[in-house]
C-alpha positions as CSV (number, residue, x, y, z in Angstrom):
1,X,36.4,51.0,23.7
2,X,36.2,48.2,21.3
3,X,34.2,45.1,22.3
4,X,36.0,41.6,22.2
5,X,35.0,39.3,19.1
6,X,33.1,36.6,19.6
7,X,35.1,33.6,19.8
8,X,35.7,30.9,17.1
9,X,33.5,28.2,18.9
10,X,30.6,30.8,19.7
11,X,30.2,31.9,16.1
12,X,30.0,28.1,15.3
13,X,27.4,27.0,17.7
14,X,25.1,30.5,16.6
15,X,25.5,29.1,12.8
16,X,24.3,25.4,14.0
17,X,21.0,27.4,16.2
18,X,20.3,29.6,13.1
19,X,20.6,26.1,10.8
20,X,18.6,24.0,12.8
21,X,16.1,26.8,13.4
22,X,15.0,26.1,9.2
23,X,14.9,22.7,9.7
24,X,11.6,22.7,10.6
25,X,10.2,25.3,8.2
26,X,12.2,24.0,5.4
27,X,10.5,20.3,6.1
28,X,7.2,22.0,6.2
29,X,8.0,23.7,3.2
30,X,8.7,20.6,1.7
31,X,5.7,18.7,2.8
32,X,3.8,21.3,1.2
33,X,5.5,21.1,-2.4
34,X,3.7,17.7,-2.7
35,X,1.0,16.6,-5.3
36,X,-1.2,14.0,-6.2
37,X,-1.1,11.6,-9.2
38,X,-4.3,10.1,-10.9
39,X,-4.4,8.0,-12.9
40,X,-7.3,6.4,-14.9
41,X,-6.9,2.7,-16.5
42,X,-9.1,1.3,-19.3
43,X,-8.7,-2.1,-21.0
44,X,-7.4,-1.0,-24.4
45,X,-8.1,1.7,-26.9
46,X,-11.7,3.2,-25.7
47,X,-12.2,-0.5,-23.2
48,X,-14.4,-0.7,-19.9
49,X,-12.4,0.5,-16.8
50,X,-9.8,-1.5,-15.0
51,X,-10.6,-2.1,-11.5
52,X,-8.0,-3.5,-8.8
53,X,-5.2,-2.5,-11.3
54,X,-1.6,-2.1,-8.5
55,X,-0.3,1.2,-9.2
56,X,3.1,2.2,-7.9
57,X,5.6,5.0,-7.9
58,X,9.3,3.1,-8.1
59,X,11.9,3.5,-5.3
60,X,9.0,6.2,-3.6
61,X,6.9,3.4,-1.4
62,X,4.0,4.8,-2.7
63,X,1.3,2.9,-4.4
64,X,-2.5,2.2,-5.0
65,X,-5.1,-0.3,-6.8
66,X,-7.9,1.2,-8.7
67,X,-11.1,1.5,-7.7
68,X,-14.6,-0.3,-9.4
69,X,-13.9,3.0,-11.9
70,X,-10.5,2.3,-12.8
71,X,-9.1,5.0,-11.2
72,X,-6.2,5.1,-8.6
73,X,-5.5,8.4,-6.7
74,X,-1.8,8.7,-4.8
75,X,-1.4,11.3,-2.5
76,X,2.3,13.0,-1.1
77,X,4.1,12.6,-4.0
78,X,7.4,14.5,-4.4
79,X,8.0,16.7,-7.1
80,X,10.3,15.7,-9.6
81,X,10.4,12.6,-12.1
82,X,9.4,9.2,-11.5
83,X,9.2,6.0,-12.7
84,X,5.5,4.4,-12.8
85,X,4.5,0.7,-12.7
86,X,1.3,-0.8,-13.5
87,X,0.3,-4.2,-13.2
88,X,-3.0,-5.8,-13.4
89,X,-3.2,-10.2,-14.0
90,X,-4.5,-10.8,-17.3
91,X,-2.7,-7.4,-18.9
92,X,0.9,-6.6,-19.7
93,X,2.2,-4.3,-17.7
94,X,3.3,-0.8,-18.2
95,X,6.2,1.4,-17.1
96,X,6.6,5.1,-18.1
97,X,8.2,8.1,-16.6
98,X,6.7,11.1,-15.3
99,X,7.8,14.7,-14.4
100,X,5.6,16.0,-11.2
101,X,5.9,19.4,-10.9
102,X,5.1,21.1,-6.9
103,X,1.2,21.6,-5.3
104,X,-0.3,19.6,-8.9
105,X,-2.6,17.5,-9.4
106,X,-1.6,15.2,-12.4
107,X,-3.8,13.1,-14.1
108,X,-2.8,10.0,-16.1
109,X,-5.2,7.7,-18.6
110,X,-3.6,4.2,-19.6
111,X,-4.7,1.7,-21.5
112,X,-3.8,-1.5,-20.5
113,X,-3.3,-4.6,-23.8
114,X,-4.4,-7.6,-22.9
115,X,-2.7,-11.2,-23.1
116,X,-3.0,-14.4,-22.5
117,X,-2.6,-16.0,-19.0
118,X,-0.5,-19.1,-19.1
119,X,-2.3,-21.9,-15.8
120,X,1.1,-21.9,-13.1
121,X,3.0,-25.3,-13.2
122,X,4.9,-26.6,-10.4
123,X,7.9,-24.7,-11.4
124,X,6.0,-21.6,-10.9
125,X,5.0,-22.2,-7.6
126,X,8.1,-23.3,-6.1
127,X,9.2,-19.6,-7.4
128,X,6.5,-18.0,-5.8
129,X,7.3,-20.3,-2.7
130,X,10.7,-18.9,-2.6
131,X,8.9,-15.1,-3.1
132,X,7.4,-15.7,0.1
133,X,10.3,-17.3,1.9
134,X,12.4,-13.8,1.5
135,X,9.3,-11.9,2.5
136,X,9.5,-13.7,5.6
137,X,6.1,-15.6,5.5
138,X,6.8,-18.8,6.2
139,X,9.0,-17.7,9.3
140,X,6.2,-15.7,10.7
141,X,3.5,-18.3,10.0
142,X,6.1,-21.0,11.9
143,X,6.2,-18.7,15.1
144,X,2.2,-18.6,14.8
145,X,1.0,-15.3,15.7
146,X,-0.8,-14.1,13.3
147,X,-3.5,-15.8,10.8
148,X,-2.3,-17.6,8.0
149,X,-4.0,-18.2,4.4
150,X,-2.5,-19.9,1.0
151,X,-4.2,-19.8,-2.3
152,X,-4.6,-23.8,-2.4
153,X,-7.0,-22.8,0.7
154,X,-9.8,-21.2,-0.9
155,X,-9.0,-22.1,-5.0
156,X,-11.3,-24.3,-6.5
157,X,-14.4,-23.7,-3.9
158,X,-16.7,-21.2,-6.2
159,X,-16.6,-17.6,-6.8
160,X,-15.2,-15.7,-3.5
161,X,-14.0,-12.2,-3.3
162,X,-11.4,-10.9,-1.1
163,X,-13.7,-10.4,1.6
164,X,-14.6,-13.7,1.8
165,X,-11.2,-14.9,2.5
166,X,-10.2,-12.3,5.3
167,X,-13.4,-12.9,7.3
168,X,-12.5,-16.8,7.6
169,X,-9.4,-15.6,9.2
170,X,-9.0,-15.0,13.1
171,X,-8.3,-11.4,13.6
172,X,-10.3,-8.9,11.3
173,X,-14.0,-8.5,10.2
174,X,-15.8,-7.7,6.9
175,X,-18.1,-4.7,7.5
176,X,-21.0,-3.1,5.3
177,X,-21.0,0.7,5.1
178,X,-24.4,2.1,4.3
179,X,-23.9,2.4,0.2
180,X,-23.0,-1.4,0.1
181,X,-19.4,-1.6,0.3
182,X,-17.0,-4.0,2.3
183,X,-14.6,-2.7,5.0
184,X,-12.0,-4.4,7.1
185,X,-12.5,-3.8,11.0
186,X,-10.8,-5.4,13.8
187,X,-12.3,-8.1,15.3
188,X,-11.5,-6.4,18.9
189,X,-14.0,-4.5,21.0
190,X,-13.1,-0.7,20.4
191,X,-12.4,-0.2,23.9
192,X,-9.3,-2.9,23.6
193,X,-8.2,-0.6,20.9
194,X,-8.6,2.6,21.9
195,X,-6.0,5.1,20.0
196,X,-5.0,3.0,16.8
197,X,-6.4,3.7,13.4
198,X,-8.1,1.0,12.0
199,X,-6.9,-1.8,9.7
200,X,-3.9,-1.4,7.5
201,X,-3.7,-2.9,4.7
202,X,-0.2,-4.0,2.6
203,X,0.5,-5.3,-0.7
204,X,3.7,-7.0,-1.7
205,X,5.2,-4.9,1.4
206,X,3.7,-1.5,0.2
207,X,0.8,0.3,2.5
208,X,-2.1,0.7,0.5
209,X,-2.9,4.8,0.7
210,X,-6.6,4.0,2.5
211,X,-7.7,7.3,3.9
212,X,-11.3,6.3,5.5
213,X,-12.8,6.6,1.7
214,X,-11.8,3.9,-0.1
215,X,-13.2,1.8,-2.5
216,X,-15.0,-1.7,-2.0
217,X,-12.1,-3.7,-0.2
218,X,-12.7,-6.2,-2.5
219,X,-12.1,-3.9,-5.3
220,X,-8.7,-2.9,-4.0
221,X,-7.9,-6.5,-3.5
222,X,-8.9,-9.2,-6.6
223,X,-8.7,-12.6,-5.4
224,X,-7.5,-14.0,-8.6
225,X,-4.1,-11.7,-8.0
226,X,-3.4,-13.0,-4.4
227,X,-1.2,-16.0,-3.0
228,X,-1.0,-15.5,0.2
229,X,-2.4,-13.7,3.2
230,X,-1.7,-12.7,7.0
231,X,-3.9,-11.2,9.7
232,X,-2.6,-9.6,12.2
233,X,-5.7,-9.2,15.5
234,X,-3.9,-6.4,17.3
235,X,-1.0,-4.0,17.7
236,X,1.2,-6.4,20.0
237,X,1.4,-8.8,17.1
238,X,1.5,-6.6,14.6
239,X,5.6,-7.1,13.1
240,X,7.4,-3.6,14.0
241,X,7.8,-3.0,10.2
242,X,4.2,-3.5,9.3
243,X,3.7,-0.6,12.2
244,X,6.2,2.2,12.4
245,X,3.8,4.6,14.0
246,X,2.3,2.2,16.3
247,X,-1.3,3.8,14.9
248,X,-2.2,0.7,13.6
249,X,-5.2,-1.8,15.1
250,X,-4.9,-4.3,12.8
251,X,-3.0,-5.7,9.9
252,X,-3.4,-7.4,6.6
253,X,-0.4,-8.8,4.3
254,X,-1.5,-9.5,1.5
255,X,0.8,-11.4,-1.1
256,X,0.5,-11.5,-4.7
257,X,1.1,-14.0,-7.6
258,X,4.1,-14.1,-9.7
């Protein structure tokens, strides 16, 4: 005796199981097939190292600055090509393409030409003004929040660093690790904060990839480069898209100059 076949809508719902069932593995596959990109910048043909040089993979959301070596490391990147940026104030900036092949490390040396910096005029900074108008600054600075710095704040009042900016504002600390280099904390007591991971830091909208070894934050930051800034002292102020995961403790915006 002949048993019944299975019915049209049975068949389908075993195809979705044994589908979703490699959804997982195939993700995890996927993760896996990632590499990392370095890339070392000099100033010129044979020139000292480029620190605090913005590094960034196009259309990917992935980006970092160099460090006091003039080297920027980006982690996760997906095989295939891509489209680099590199901007640094002072140089001219530099786009190329790259292939990435799966589970490589690629490593990149640029030299970076040098030209002339023309002083911002009025016009300039009304454009900027209207930069930071779509990235919501002004709005979020109205409602009051968060911390709130402009460059006409600190410009003109002797040599500062990044650092010395940040640790003006309500919100965040500067701390010394034991080699000499600054670190942003939160201001909070740890026990306020228990769960989140630290201070997160984003440039022009873009997380910085910080993973607990980072370079002076000073380093990662120039002054000279930066317009604006925004502290954010805990995660209930932190804006929802400046903290998917809800990890974060703290938050810096940092907004650069056109």
């Amino acid at each position: 005796m002949r048993a019944a076949p299975a019915s049209p809508h049975r068949i389908r719902r075993l195809a979705l199981a044994t589908a979703l069932a490699f959804v997982p593995a195939a993700a995890a596959a996927q993760a896996d097939s990632t590499s990392i990109l370095r890339v070392a910048i000099r100033a010129e043909e044979g020139g000292a190292p480029v620190a605090g040089a913005r590094v960034e993979l196009q259309g990917l959301h992935l980006a970092a600055n160099t460090d006091a070596g003039g080297v920027a490391r980006i982690a996760g990147v997906p095989p295939g090509p891509v489209l680099v940026e590199i901007r640094k104030l002072g140089f001219g900036a530099e786009h190329f393409p790259l292939v990435v092949h799966a589970r490589d490390t690629l490593s990149v040396e640029v030299d970076l030409q040098t030209v002339a910096v023309r002083l911002a005029g009025v016009t300039a900074t009304a454009q900027f003004s209207r930069g930071l108008r779509e990235s919501g600054f002004f709005q979020r600075k109205t409602m009051g929040i968060g911390a709130y710095a402009l460059r006409t704040e600190w410009e003109g009042r002797g040599r500062l660093a990044f650092g010395d900016v940040v640790r003006r504002m309500r919100g965040i600390r500067v701390g010394l690790t034991a080699d000499g280099r600054s670190l942003l904390v939160p201001s909070r007591p740890a026990a306020s904060l228990s769960g989140c991971a630290g201070v997160q830091i984003y440039v022009d909208g873009v997380q910085l990839h910080v993973d607990g070894k980072y370079d002076d934050v000073n380093n990662l930051v120039p002054l000279a480069e930066v317009e604006a800034v925004e502290t954010y002292a805990g995660p209930s102020e932190i804006p929802p898209q400046y903290n998917a995961t809800g990890s974060a403790c703290a938050v810096v915006l940092v907004w650069r100059r056109a």
